[in-house]
N, C-alpha and C positions, 0 to 999 in steps of 0.2 A: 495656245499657239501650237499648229500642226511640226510635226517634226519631219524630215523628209524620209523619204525609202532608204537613202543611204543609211542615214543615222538610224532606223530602222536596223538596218541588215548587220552594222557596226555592232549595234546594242547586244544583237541577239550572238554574234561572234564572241563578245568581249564574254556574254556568260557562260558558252562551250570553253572558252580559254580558262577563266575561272574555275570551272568545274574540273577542267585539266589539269589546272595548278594545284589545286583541291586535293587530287587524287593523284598525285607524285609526290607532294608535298613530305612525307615521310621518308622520301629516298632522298631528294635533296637537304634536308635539313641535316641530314647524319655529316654531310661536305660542312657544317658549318660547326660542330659539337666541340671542336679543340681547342676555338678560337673565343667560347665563351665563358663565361664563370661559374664554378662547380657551386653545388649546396651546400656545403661548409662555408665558402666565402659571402654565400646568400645570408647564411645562419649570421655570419661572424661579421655583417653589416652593420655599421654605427655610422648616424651622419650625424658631420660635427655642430657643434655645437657653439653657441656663442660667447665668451668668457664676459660675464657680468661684473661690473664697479659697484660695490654699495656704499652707500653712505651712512651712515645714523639714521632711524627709524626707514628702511629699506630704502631710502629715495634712489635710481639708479644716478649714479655719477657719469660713469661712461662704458660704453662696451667694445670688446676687440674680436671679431671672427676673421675669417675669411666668407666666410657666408654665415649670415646673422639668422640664426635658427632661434625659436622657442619652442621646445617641444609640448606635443599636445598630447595627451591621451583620448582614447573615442568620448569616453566620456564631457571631456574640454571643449569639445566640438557642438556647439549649439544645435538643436534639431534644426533651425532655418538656415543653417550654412551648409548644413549636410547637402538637404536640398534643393540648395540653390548651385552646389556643387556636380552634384547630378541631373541636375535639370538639364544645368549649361555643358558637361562634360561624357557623360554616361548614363543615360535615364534606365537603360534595362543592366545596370552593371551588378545587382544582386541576381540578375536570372541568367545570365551568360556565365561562361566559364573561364572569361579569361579573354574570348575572342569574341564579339559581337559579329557572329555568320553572316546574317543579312545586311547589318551595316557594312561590314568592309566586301562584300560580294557588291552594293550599293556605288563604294567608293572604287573599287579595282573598274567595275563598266565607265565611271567617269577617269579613271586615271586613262584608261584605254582611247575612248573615244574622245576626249577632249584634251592627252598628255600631261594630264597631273599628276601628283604621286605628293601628296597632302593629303592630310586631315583621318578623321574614319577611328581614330585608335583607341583604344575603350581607358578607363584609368590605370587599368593593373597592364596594359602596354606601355603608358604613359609612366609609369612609376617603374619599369623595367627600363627602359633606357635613360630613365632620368639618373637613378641607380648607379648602372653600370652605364656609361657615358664612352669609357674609353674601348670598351667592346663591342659594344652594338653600334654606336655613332650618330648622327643627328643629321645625314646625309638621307634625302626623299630617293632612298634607290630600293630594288627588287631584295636583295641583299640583306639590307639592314631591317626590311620585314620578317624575313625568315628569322634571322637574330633575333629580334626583339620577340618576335612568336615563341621560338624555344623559352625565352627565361621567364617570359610570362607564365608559359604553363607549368616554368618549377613556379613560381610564386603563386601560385592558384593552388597547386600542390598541397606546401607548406603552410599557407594561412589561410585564416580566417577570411571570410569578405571585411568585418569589420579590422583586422587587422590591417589589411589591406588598404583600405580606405584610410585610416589614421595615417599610414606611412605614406600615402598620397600626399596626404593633409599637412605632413610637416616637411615633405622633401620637395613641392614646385617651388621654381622660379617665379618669384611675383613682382621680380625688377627692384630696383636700384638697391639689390645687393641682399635684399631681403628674402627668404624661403623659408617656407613654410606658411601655415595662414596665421600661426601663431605671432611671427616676425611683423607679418604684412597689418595685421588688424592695428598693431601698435606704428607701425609706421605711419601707413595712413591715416587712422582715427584716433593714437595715443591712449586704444583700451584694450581688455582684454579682448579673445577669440569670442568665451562666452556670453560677452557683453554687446555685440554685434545686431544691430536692427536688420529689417530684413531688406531695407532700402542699403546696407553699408555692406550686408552678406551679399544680395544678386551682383555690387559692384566686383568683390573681391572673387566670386565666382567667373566673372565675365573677363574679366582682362587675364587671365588664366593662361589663353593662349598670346596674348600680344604683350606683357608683363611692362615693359619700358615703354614701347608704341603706345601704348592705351593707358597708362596711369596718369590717371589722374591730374599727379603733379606736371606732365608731360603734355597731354592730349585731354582734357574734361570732355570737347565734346566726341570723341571715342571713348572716353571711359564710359560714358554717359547713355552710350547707343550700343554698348556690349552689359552694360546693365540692363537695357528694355530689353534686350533680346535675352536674357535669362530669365526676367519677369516674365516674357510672355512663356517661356518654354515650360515656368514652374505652373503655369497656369492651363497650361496644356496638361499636363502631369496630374491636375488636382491640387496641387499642394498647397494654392492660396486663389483666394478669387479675383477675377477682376481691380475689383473695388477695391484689394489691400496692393495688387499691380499698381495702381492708376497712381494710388496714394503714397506707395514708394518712390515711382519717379518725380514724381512733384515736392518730395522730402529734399531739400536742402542738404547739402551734403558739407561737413563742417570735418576740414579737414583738421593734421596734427599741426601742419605749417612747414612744415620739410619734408625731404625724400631723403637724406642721407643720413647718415651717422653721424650724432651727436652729443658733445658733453658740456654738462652745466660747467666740467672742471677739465678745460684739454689736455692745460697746461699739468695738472695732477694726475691727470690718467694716462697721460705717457711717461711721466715718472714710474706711477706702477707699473704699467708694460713693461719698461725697459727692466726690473727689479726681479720683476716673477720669468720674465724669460730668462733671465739669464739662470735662473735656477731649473724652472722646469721646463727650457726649451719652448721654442715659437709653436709645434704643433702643438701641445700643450694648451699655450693661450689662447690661438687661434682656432683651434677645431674639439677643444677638451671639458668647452662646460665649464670653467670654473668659475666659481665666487671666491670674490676677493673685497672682506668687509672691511670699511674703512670708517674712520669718526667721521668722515666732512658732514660739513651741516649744510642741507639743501639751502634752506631763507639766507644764511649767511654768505653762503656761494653766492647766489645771486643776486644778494647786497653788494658783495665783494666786485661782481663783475661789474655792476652800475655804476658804482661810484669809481672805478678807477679810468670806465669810461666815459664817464659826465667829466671828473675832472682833466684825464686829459683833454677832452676839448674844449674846458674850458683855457685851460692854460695854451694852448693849440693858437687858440683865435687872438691871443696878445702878438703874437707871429706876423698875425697880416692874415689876409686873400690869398688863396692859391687856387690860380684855373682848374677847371676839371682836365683831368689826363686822358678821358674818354667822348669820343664824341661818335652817336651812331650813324650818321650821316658821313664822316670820315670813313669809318669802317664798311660803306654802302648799302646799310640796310634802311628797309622803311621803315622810318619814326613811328607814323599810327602802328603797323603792325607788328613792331616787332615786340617783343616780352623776355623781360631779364628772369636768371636761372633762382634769381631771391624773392618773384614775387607770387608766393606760393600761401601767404597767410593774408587774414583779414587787418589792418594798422589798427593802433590803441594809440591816444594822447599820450605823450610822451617819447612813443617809440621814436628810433632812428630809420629811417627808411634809405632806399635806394632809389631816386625816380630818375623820371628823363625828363629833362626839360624840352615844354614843349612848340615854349616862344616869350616873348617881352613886349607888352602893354601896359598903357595908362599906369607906367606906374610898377606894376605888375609884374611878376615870374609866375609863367604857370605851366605846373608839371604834372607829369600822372606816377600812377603806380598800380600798376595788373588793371582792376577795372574803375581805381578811384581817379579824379583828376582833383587838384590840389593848385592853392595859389599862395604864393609867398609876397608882401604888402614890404614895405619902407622898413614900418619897424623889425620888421625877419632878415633883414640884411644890413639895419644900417651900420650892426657893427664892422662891416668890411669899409665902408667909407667911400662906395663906387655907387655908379646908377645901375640897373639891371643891365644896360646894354655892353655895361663895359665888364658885366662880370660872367654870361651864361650868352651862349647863343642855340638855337634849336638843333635837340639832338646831344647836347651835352646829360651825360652821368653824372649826377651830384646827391650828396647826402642833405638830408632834411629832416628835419625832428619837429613833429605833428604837433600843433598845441590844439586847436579843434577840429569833431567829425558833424559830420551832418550822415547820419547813414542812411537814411532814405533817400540824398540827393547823391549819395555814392560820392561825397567829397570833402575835404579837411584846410584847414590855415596851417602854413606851414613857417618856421623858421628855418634857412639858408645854413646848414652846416657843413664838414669837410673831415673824413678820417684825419687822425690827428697824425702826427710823424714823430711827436715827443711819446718816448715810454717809459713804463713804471710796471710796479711790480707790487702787489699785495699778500703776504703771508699774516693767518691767525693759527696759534698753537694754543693746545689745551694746556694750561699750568699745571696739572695736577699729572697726567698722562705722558706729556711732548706729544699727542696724536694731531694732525693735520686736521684742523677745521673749515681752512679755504683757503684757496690757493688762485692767484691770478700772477701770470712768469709773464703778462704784457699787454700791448694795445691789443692784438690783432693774433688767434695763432693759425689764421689760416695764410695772415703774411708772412710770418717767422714763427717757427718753432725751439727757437733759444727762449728755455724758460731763464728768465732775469728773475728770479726767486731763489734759485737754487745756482745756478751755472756760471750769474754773472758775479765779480768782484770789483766792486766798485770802493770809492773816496767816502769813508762812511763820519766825517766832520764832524761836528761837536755830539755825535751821537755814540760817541768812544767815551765822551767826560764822565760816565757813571762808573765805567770802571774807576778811574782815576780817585774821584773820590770813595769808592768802596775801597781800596788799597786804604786811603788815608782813613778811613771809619777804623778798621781792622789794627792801625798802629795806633790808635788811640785819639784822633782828633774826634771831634764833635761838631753838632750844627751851627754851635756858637762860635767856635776857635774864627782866630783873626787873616784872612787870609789881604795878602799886599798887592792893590792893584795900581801900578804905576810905571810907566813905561821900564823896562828890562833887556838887556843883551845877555847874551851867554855864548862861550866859544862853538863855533861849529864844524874845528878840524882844522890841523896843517892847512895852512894858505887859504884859508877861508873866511870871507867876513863874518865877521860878527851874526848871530842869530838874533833879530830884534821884532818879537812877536807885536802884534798889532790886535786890541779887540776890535769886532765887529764894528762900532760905531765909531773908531776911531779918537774915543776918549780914557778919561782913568779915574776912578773912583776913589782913589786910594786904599784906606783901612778895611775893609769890608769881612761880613762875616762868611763861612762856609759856604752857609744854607742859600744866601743872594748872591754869591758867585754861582752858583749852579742854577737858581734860578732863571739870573739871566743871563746865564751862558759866556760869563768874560771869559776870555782867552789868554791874559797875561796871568790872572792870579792862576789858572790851573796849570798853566805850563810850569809856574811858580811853584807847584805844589808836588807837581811830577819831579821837578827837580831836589826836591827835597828829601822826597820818599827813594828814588832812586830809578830810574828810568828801567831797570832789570825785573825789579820790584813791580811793577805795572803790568809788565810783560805779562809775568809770571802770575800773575792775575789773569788777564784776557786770557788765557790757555787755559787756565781753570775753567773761564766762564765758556768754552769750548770754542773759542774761535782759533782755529787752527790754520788764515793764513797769513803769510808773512809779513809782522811784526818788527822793524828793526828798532834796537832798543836808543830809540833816538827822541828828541825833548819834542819834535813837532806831531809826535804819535799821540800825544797827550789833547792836542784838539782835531784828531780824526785826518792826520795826514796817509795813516795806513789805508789798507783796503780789504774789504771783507764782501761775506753776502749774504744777502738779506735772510736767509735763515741760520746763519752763523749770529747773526745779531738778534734778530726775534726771539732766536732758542736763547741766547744769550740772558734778554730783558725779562723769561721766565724765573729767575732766580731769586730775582727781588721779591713778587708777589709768592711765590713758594718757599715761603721761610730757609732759603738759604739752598737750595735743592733745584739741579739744573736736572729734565727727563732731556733724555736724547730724540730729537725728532722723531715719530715712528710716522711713515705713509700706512700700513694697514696692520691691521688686529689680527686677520683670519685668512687662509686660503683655502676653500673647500674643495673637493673633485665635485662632478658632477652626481655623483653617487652617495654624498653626503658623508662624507669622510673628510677628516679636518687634515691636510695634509703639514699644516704649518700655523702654528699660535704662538703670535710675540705676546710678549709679556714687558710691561712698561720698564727702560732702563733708567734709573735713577743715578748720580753722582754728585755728592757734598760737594760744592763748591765756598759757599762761607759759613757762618756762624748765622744760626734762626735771630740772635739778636742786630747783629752787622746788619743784615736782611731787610729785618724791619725797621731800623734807622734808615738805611737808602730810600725805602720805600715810601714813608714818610717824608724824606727829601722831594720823594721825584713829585709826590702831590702836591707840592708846594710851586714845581713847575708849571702845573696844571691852574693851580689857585693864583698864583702872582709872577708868572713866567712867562716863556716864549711861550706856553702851550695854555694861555688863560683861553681862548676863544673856544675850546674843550670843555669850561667848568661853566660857560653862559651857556654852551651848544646840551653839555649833558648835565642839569645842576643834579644836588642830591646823592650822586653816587660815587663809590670810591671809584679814582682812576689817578695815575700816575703816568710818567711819559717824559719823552725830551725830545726836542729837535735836533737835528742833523743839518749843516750847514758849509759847504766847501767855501773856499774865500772868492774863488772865482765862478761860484755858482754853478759849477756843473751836475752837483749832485744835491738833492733834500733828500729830508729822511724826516720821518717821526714813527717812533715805534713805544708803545704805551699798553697800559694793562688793568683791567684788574683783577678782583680775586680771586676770575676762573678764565679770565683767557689773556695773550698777551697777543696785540696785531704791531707788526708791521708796515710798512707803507715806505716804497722809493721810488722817487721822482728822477727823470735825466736821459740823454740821447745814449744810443749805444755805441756813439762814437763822441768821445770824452769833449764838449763843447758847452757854452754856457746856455743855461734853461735859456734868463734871459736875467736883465738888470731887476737887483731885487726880489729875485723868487727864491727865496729862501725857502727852509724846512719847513718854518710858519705860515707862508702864504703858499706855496706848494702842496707839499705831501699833508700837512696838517687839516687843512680839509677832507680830503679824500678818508685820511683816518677816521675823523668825528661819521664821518657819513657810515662811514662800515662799523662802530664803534655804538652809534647810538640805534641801529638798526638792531644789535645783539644786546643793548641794555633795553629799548621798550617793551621787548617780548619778556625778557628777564625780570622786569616792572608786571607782567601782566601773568605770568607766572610762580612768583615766589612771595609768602605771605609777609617776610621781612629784607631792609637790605642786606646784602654781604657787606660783610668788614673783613679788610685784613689779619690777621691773627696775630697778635700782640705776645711773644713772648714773657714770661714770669722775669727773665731778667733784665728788660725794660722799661725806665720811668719814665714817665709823660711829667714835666717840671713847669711851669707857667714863669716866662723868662720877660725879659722888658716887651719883646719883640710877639709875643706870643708863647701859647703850648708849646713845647717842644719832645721830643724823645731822647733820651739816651740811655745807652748801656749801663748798664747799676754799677756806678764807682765811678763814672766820668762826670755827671752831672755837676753842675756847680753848686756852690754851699750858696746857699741863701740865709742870707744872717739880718 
């Protein structure tokens, strides 16, 4: 295509101008010397860094920046990102000085004759204002050239080309929050920089200049057409031929499945934030590199997170139907084309999706998700008890949980599910440590950030009875002593009726021994038993066993009318399986600087709370809850292994519990709304929270099975005997046992 005389005569103008700019250039930059950054602050540059969570055997838990850095050395840097970085960015940036002459003499004739003022800037431009941001500016003016030129040519100075390039390498913007290619390779591919194919290196070269526009997660097919356009440039260059072009963009690009920031443990990793800032300040966390090593156990986190949300929805769906809150056609968008910000991964059997429905047939719901489309049958919804027409109309948001895929027809069966609105809370401790092994503070924490693990104080029901009987262990009762179960009053104050407890099933057993009053949890004989001992006495017990809130020394605290939280009770329940021995919570082990310096090492805090033999009597007791208790569907769910445990049970149902253990960890689990309301008729701590437990419980005993050449036992003290009674083996302290004559 001819070009006219005008643009002609334009062209040949723009390059006298050029040449003139060229050659003044030195006088004018001096006008600009005051307003930019000396070489000391070049020197004394660090860019932050992103503070890391660890977990046990390095798994990352969760990370805090302000901008999520990994830094790279040249070395980290693969030869094929190199590049592909220069292909797409600065092909002569080892033979320029800093300023690519003919490029930007190139780009000044089109800023002139066509009024742009883009593009043209070599990397060590690009890494000068990235740099210094507040001085040079990100404004396409005459100005912010000359600036940017000045500190280029101190940084051409100063370093290396390969210097150079490395602090390129780890200071771009590559979008959604991520910089560096060290950040971006894990974002998008979830691997290292060095581990980068050359079809996943030409992507992260190419979107370089559009970072957000063009990722991937955002725009595939811009990502997709700023990667051919590096391939070909690297092919231009030499660097690969054709034939490994062709076959890079034809490579399948499998991404990590997110673009943002995320943790196996939220609800844990903002406990840490909150801990370490306050100590060493937000820039610190957020721009300072630090590790901060923690026990969580990746598999158990992850058990932990499934099972508290399997079972709330399972418990969810006894509720009823609840409409979708969202419908895309309300909101005016188009159905086919529109795409939710979650459908960024490939689905797996099991998952929970997010799709749109996308009409009701024969029967039928059928939805999509990103490029799957999915139908949901009779049986996937009949537990709502509606027809498809009365429950979803096109355009409605609803969750769905995959039972089959077809991947070559790009489509799955689905079952009709619904974010749950009941929530629960999962804490496991290590017995030997108090270290945090997993952690779940609720449903959702991208809908609430109240972790209900730590925060909240809830009605913690018959899941108090172990204190009550460790108090009586301790003044000399045993598993066998007689306790009276038969209907009871007792004063309850000036002008007050009577106090007239009720068991659960609203019967009375009469005579019964210690060990089946705890087993199955009556509530007359242990109120019975509190009173005996002395309601002060109790108290003064749970204080020990470290629960620090408010106790008042009254007969109905005895079957869980106080209120505590769920790690006040879990740390609690470690006492039993640790011979006697309560560790205090610890969230982490280590805080390192970025520089490898340990600025901070806890060390596990231990406190006596009872007697190793007291200990191992309770503990004994609670496996008995597990063998012929509220918590027997634990000893069919996990046979074979030591486990102990009790439910938690409010009278009005607003709260379950079961928190169990054994000889190396001790879990938690609580059920209930966060505004004081019944689950629902019947969900106690056993058909509530006691699921949920076995699931998280039996995930950390198979691995434990496939791991250790024998089982654990609890550790039997020298001064307890195991006595064989009418009723069975029993334990007692040496001098209470009974004569057997």
């Amino acid at each position: 295509m001819l070009r006219s005389p005008t643009l002609k005569v334009a062209g040949l103008a723009a390059l006298f101008v050029a040449a003139a700019l060229f050659g003044i250039a030195g006088g004018v930059m001096f006008a600009f010397m005051g307003d930019l950054p000396g070489l000391p602050s070049l020197e004394n540059y660090s860019p932050s860094v992103t503070t890391r969570i660890l977990g046990r055997d390095g798994v990352v838990v969760g990370e805090l920046a302000t901008q999520r850095r990994e830094i790279l050395k040249y070395e980290d840097i693969p030869d094929v990102l190199r590049k592909a970085v220069l292909s797409s960015e600065d092909s002569s940036f080892y033979q320029h000085q800093g300023i690519d002459i003919p490029r930007t003499l190139v780009r000044l004739v089109k800023d002139v004759v066509y009024r742009q003022m883009k593009g043209g800037s070599s990397i060590s431009q690009q890494l000068a204002r990235n740099v210094f941001p507040d001085s040079i500016g990100f404004q396409q003016t005459p100005e912010r050239k000359i600036k940017e030129a000045l500190v280029t040519l101190q940084i051409e100075k100063r370093y290396t080309k390969n210097e150079i390039f490395t602090m390129y390498c780890n200071q771009i913007n590559m979008g959604h929050g991520a910089y560096g290619m060290g950040a971006a390779s894990q974002m998008y591919f979830g691997k290292p920089a060095k581990e980068l194919t050359l079809a996943e290196a030409s992507l992260l070269a190419g979107i370089i200049q559009g970072n957000v526009l063009q990722s991937p997660y955002r725009n595939m097919p811009g990502a997709k057409a700023r990667q051919a356009y590096t391939l070909r440039r690297m092919v231009e260059e030499k660097y690969i031929t054709q034939v490994q072009a062709d076959e890079a963009k034809a490579q399948p690009l499998v991404l990590r499945g997110y673009a943002g920031p995320t943790s196996i443990a939220p609800y844990f990793t903002e406990m840490v934030r909150q801990q370490i800032q306050e100590k060493y300040g937000a820039k610190a966390v957020y721009e300072g590199g630090l590790t901060v090593q923690t026990a969580i156990d990746g598999p158990l986190q992850l058990a932990a997170n499934a099972a508290l949300d399997r079972g709330l929805r399972r418990l969810d769906k006894l509720r009823g139907y609840r409409k979708p809150s969202r419908n895309l056609i309300t909101e005016k968008h188009d159905v086919d084309k529109f795409r939710l910000a979650s459908w960024t991964h490939e689905p797996a059997v099991g998952d929970i999706l997010t799709g749109v429905v996308l009409g009701t047939d024969g029967g039928l719901i059928r939805v999509k998700f990103g490029r799957w489309s999915g139908t949901i049958d009779k049986a996937g919804y009949a537990w709502t008890k509606r027809t498809p027409d009365q429950l979803v109309k096109r355009g409605d948001v609803v969750d769905v949980r995959v039972k089959t895929l077809d991947g070559g027809a790009a489509t799955f069966a689905a079952e009709l599910d619904q974010p749950p609105v009941l929530e629960g809370a999962m804490l496991a401790l290590d017995n030997k440590t108090g270290e945090i092994l997993a952690m779940v503070g609720g449903s959702s924490y991208e809908r609430s950030q109240f972790n209900r693990a730590t925060q909240a104080l809830r009605q913690v029901g018959s899941s108090f009875k172990p204190i009550v009987y460790t108090a009586a262990i301790d003044r000399g009762y045993t598993a066998t002593s007689t306790l009276i179960d038969t209907p009871a009053s007792f004063p309850a104050g000036p002008n007050q009726p009577m106090y007239e407890p009720k068991n659960y099933d609203r019967k009375y057993e009469g005579n019964i021994t210690l060990r089946h009053a705890l087993e199955q949890s009556r509530n007359v004989p242990t109120i019975r038993l509190m009173a005996a001992l002395g309601a002060e006495q109790v108290i003064m017990f749970a204080r020990r066993f470290g629960i620090t809130s408010p106790l008042p020394p009254y007969l109905p605290i005895a079957i869980g009318a106080g209120d505590a939280s769920l790690i006040e009770m879990t740390s609690a329940y470690t006492v039993f399986p640790n011979a006697g021995v309560r560790m205090t919570a610890q969230p982490f082990r280590q805080v390192i600087d970025k520089d490898g310096a340990v600025l901070e090492d806890i060390r596990p805090e231990a406190h006596d709370v009872i007697r190793a033999d007291a200990a191992y009597v309770m503990t004994y007791l609670l496996q008995g809850v597990i063998k012929n208790g509220t918590g027997r569907a634990a000893a069919a769910a996990i046979p074979n292994w030591p486990i102990g445990g009790k439910t938690g049970t409010t009278d009005d149902y607003t709260d379950a519990w079961f928190i169990g253990f054994d000889p190396d960890i001790t879990i938690g689990v609580w059920i209930g709304f966060d505004q004081k309301k019944p689950i629902g008729e019947g969900q106690s701590g056993t058909v509530a929270a006691l699921p949920i437990w076995i699931d998280v419980m039996k995930s950390w005993v198979d691995r434990r099975r496939n791991t250790l050449k024998d089982t654990p036992e609890f550790s039997r003290p020298g001064s307890v005997v195991l006595v064989q009674t009418a009723n069975g083996v029993e334990a007692f302290i040496s001098g209470t046992e009974p004569v057997i004559r």
